[in-house]
C-alpha positions as CSV (number, residue, x, y, z in Angstrom):
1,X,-17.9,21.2,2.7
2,X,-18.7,17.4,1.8
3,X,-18.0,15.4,4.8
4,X,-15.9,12.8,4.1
5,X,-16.8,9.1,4.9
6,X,-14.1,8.3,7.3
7,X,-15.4,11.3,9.5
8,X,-18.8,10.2,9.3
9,X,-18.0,6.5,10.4
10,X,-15.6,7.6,13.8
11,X,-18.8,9.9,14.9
12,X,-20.9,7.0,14.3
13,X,-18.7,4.4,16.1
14,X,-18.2,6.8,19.2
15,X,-21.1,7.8,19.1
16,X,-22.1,4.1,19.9
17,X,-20.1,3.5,22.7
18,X,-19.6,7.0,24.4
19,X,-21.0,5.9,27.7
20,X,-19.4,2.1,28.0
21,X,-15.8,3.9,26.7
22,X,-15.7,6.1,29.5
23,X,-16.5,3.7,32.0
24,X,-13.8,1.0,30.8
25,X,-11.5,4.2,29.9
26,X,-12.2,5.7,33.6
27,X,-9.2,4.0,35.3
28,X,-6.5,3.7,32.7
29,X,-4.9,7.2,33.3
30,X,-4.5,6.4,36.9
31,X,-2.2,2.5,35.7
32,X,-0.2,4.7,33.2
33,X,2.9,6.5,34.9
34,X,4.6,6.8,31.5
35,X,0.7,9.0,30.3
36,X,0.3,10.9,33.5
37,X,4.7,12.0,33.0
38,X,4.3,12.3,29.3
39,X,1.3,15.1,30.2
40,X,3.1,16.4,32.9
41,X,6.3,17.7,30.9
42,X,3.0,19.6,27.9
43,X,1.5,20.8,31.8
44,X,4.5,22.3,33.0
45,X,6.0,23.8,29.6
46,X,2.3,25.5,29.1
47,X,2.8,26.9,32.2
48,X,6.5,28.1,32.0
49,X,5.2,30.1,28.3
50,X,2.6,31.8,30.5
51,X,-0.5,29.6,30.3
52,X,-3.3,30.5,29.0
53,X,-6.5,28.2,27.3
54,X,-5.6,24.5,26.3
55,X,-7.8,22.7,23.7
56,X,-7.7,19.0,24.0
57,X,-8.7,18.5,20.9
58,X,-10.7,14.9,20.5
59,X,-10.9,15.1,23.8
60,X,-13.6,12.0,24.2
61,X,-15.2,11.5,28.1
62,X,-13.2,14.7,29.0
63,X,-10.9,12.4,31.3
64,X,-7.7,13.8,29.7
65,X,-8.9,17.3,30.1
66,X,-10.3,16.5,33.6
67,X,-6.4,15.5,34.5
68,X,-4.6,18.5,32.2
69,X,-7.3,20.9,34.5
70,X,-5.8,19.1,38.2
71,X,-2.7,20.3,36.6
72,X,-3.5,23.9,36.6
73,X,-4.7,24.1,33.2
74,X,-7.0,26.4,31.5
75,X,-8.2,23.2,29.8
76,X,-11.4,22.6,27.8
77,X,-13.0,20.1,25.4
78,X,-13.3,19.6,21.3
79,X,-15.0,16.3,20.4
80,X,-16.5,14.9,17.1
81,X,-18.9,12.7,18.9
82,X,-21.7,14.5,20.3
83,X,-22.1,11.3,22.4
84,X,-19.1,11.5,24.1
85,X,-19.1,15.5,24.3
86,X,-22.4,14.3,26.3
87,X,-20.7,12.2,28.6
88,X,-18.2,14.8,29.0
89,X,-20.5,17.0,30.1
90,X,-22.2,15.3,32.5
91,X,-18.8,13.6,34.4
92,X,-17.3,16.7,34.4
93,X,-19.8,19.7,34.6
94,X,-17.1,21.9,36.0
95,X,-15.4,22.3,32.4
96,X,-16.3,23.1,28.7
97,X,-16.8,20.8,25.9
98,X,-17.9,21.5,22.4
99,X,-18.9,19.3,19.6
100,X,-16.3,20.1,16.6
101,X,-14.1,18.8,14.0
102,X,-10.1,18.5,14.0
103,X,-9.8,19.4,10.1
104,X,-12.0,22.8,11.0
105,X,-11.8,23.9,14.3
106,X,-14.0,26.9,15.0
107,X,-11.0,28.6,17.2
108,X,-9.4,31.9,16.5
109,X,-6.0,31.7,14.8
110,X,-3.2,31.7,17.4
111,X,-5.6,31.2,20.5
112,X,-4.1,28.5,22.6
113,X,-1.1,28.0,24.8
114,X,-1.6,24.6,24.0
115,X,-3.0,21.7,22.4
116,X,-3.4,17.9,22.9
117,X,-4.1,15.2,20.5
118,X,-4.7,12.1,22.3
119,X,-5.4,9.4,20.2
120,X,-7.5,11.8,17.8
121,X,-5.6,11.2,15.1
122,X,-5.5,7.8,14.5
123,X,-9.0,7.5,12.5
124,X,-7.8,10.4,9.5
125,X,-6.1,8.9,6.5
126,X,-2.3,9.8,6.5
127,X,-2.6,10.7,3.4
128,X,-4.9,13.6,4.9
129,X,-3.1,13.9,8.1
130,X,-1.1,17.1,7.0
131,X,-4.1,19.5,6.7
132,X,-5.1,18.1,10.4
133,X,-1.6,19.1,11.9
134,X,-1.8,22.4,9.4
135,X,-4.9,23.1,11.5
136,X,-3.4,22.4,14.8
137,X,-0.6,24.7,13.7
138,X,-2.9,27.4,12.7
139,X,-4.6,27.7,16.4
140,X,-1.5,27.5,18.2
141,X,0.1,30.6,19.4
142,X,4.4,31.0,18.6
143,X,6.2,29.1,20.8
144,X,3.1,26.9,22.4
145,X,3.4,23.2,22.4
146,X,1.8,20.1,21.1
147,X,1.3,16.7,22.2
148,X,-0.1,13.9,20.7
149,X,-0.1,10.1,21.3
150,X,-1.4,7.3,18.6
151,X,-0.4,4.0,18.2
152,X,3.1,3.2,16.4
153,X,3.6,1.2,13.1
154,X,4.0,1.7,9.6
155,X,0.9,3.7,8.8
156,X,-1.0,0.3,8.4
157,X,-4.8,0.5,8.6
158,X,-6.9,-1.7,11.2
159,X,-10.7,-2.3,10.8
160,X,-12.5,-2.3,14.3
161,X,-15.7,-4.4,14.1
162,X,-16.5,-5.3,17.6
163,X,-15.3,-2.4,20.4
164,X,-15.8,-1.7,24.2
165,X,-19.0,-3.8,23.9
166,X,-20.7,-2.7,20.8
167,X,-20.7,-4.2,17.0
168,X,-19.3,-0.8,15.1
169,X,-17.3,-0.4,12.0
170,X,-14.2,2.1,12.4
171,X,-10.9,2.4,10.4
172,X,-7.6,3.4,12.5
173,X,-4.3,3.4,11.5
174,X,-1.0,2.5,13.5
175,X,1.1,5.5,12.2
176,X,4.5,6.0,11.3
177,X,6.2,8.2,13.9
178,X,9.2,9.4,11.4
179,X,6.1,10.4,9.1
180,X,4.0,12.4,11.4
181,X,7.0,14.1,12.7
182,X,8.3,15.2,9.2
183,X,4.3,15.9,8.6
184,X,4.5,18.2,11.4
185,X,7.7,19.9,10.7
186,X,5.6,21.2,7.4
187,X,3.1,22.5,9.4
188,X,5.3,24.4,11.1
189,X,5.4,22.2,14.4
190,X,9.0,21.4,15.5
191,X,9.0,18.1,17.1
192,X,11.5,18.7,20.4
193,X,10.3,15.1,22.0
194,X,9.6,11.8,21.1
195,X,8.9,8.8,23.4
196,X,7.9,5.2,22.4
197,X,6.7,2.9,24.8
198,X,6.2,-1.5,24.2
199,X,2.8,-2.3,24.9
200,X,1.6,-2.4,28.6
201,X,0.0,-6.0,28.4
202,X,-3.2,-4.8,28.7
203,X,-6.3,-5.9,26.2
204,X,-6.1,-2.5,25.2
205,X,-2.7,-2.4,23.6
206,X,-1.4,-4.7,20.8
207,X,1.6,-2.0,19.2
208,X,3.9,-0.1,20.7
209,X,2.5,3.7,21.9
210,X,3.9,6.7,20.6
211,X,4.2,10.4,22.4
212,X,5.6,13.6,19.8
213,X,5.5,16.9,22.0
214,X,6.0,19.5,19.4
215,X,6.2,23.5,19.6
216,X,4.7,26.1,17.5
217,X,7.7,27.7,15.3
């Protein structure tokens, strides 16, 4: 399979700053009550279905998973960065990361009791975002949910030159809500949640953040 040029430049761009990201990135979970409540409602419905192994698919530094695992989650690591699957690694030895792509995971079909998409979708295309969710669908077990979280807005493309220190080029895209959860609903996903949030005031944040926690049909 051809590898598409948009995949090519996010590994690239993280790849560049794996190791300044998760230092700037180390703290933010811990200033985010809405983040840590929005993950504790995916934490406690995984565990009400049973449990079982949760991918956190574009999982970066591994300090999502890290929390999801404090929560009493089977969690482990997918990243398309070996750079930050790296990093991962070594700030959290005690879990599993993998290097791997969203658009062809290399997970059985139906294997997870749950997935997490935090901010991992923001660098595909829209226009190519339905075979992403079709493959979050795919190794999802009935009933398991999804979360994912990407900046709101009218699917508008921004081009990152300059990021958490580095000079990098990388595309992202402040997404339609309305659109991804209609996108998801053809994948077979129904959305049962949806939280948006104004920006926080922080240099991080300049649109208004987005949270869709879905469930397998």
């Amino acid at each position: 399979m051809t590898e598409s040029s948009d995949v090519a430049e996010t590994r690239a761009a993280y790849d560049t700053v794996a190791a300044s990201y998760e230092e700037l990135a180390r703290s933010l979970l811990a200033e985010s009550a809405m983040d840590r409540a929005v993950l504790g409602v995916f934490a406690e419905q995984v565990l009400a279905d049973g449990g079982g192994p949760v991918g956190d698919l574009g999982c970066g530094p591994g300090r999502i998973t890290t929390h999801l695992d404090s929560l009493g989650l089977d969690a482990f690591g997918i990243d398309l960065s070996p750079g930050m699957v790296d990093v991962a690694r070594r700030r959290h030895p005690h879990l599993r990361f993998e290097v791997g792509s969203l658009i062809a995971l290399d997970l059985p079909d139906g294997g997870l009791a749950g997935a997490l998409a935090w901010y991992s979708v923001i660098h595909t295309p829209p226009e190519r975002q339905p075979a992403v969710f079709g493959e979050l669908a795919r190794v999802l077990r009935p009933s398991a949910p999804l979360l994912l979280a990407f900046q709101a807005g009218a699917d508008e493309p921004v081009h990152h030159r300059q990021g958490y220190g580095h000079e990098i080029s990388l595309h992202g895209w402040r997404l339609d809500p309305d659109r991804v959860a209609r996108q998801l609903a053809d994948a077979g996903l129904d959305v049962r949640a949806r939280v948006l949030r104004e920006p926080d005031g922080s240099p991080y944040e300049k649109s208004r953040q987005a949270y869709l926690l879905a469930v397998r049909a």
